[in-house]
C-alpha positions in Angstrom: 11.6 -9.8 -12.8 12.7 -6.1 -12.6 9.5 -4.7 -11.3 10.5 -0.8 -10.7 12.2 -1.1 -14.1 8.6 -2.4 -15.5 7.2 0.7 -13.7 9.9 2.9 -14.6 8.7 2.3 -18.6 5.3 2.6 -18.1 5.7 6.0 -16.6 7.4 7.0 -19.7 4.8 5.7 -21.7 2.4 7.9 -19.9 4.5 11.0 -19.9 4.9 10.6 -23.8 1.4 10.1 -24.2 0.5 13.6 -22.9 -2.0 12.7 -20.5 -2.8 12.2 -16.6 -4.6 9.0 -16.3 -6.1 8.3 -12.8 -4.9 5.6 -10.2 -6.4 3.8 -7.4 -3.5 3.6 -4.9 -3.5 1.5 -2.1 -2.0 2.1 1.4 -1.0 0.7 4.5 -0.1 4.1 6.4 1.5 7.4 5.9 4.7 6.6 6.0 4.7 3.8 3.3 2.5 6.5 1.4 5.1 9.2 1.2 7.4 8.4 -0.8 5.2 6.5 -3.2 3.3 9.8 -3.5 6.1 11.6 -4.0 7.4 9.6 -6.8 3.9 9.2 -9.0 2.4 12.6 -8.6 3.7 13.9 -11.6 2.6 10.9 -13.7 -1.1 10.6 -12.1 -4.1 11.9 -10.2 -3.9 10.0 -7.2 -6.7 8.6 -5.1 -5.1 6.7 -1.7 -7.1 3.8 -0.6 -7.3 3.5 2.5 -8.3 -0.2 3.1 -6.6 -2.3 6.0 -8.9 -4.9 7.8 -6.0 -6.1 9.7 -4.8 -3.3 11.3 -5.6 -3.9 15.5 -6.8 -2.4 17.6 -9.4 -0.1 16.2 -7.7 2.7 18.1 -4.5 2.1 16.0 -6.4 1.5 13.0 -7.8 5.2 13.4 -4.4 6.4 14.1 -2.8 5.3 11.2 -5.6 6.3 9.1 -5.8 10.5 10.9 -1.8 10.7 9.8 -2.6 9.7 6.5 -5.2 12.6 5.8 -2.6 14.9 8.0 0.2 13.5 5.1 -2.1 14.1 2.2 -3.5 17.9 3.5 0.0 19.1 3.4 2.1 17.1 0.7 2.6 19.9 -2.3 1.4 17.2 -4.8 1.3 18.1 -8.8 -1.5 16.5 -9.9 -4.9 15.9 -8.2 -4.6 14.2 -4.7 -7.4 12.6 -2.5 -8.6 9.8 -0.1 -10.9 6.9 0.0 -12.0 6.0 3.0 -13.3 2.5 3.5 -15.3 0.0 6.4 -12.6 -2.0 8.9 -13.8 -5.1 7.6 -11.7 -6.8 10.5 -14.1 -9.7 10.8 -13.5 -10.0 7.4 -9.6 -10.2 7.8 -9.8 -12.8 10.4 -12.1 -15.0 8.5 -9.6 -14.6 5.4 -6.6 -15.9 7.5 -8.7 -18.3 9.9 -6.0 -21.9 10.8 -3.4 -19.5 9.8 -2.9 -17.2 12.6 0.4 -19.3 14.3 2.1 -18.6 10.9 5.4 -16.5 11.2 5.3 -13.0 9.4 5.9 -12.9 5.8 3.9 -16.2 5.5 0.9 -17.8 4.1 -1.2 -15.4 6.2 0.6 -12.2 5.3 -0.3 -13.5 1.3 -4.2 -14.2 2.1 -3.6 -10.2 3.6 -2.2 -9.1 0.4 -4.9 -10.5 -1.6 -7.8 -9.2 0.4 -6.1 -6.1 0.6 -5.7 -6.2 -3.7 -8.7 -7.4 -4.8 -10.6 -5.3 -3.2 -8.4 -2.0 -4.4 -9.1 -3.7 -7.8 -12.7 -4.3 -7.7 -13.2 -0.2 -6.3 -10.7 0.8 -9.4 -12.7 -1.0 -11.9 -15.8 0.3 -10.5 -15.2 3.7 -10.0 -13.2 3.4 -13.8 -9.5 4.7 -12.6 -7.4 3.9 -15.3 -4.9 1.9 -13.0 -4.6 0.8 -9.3 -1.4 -0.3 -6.9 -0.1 -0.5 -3.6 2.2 1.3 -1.2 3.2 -1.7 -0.1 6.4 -2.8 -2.0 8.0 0.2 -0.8 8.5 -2.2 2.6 11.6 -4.6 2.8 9.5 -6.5 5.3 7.5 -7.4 2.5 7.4 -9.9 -0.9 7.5 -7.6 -3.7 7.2 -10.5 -5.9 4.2 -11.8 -4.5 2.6 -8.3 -4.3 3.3 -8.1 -8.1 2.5 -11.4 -8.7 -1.3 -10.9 -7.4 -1.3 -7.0 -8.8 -0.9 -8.6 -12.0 -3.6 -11.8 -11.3 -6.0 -9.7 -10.3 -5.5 -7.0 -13.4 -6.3 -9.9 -15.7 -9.3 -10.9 -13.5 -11.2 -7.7 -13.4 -9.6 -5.9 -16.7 -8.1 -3.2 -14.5 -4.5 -1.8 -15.0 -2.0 -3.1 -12.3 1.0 -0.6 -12.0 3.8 -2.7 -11.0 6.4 -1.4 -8.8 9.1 -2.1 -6.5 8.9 1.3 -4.2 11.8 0.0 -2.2 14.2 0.2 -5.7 16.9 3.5 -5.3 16.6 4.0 -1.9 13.0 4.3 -1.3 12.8 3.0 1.9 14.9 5.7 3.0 13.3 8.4 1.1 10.2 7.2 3.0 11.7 7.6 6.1 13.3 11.0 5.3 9.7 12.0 4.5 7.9 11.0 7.2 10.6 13.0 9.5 10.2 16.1 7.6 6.3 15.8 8.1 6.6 14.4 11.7 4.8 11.2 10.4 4.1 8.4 13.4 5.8 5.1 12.6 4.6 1.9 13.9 6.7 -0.9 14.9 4.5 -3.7 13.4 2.6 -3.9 10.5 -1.0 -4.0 11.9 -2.5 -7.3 12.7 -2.2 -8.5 16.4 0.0 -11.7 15.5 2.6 -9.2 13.6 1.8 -7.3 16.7 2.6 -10.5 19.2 5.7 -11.7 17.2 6.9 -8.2 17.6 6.7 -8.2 21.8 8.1 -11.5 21.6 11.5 -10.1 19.5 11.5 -6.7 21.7 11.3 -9.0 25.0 14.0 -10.4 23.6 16.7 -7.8 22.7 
């Protein structure tokens, strides 16, 4: 499945239809953010979710979240641009993934993550009646953009919410992430927020 060609369409479909619908957007940081940001402003009204239970230590949590705000003060969006703060929910995360916390990065526990982390963008998009929601989080080539889509889509049918699909990675969007978050002196982690991605990555730098 060509999921950035999926998206590419229904951004057509929106542009021909003459007006800005409003999306629920997911994100894991700032970084991730930018260049998804970039590319849908002049499609929607964007409201970033900020909702990451498994990002540890709370003093990193709060980190991530202060350079997303920073990112979203000074990006020149088009259309209307705003954040949604939400709780931790860390307990929450850990009771999601509990037997699964030995399991390597980009496993089973990463897809439990995913789900939390989607279901509850989808349950605040349907409540709140944006016209779609999605995620930053295919714009990573650390993560399963299949899967991602895979639950996107689940979870639309679930809750009769619009799931954008996407593949932010697609046409260099990595890069253009990474060009971004230079240009806006962005700070970039080196692990994607729980403590186990967070061991596994001291293991690997111990290593080198």
């Amino acid at each position: 499945m060509n999921y950035n060609k999926l998206m590419e369409e229904e951004l057509i479909k929106i542009k021909e239809n003459g007006k800005v619908p409003n999306i629920l957007l997911h994100s894991c940081c700032a970084p991730c953010s930018s260049h998804v940001i970039d590319t849908l402003t002049p499609y929607f009204n964007i409201t970033v979710l900020y909702y990451n239970p498994n990002i540890e230590p709370f003093e990193e949590y709060s980190k991530r979240k202060d350079e997303e705000i920073k990112f979203i003060k000074n990006f020149p969006n088009i259309n209307e641009l705003s954040i949604m703060d939400c709780d931790h929910d860390n307990e929450l995360f850990h009771k999601t993934i509990k037997g699964l916390e030995k399991e390597k990065e980009g496993g089973a526990r990463c897809i439990k993550c995913y789900y939390l982390r989607l279901e509850k963008t989808a349950l605040l998009a349907k409540e709140k009646k944006f016209d779609y929601f999605a995620t930053t989080l295919t714009v990573s080539p650390l993560k399963n953009s299949h899967k991602l889509n895979e639950i996107g889509q689940y979870l639309s049918n679930k809750y009769d919410i619009k799931y954008l699909f996407s593949d932010f990675k697609k046409k260099e969007g990595y890069k253009h992430s990474i060009e971004l978050s230079q240009k806006y002196n962005l700070y970039r982690q080196d692990y994607c927020g729980c403590i186990y991605s967070k061991e596994e990555r001291e293991i690997k730098k111990a290593q080198s």
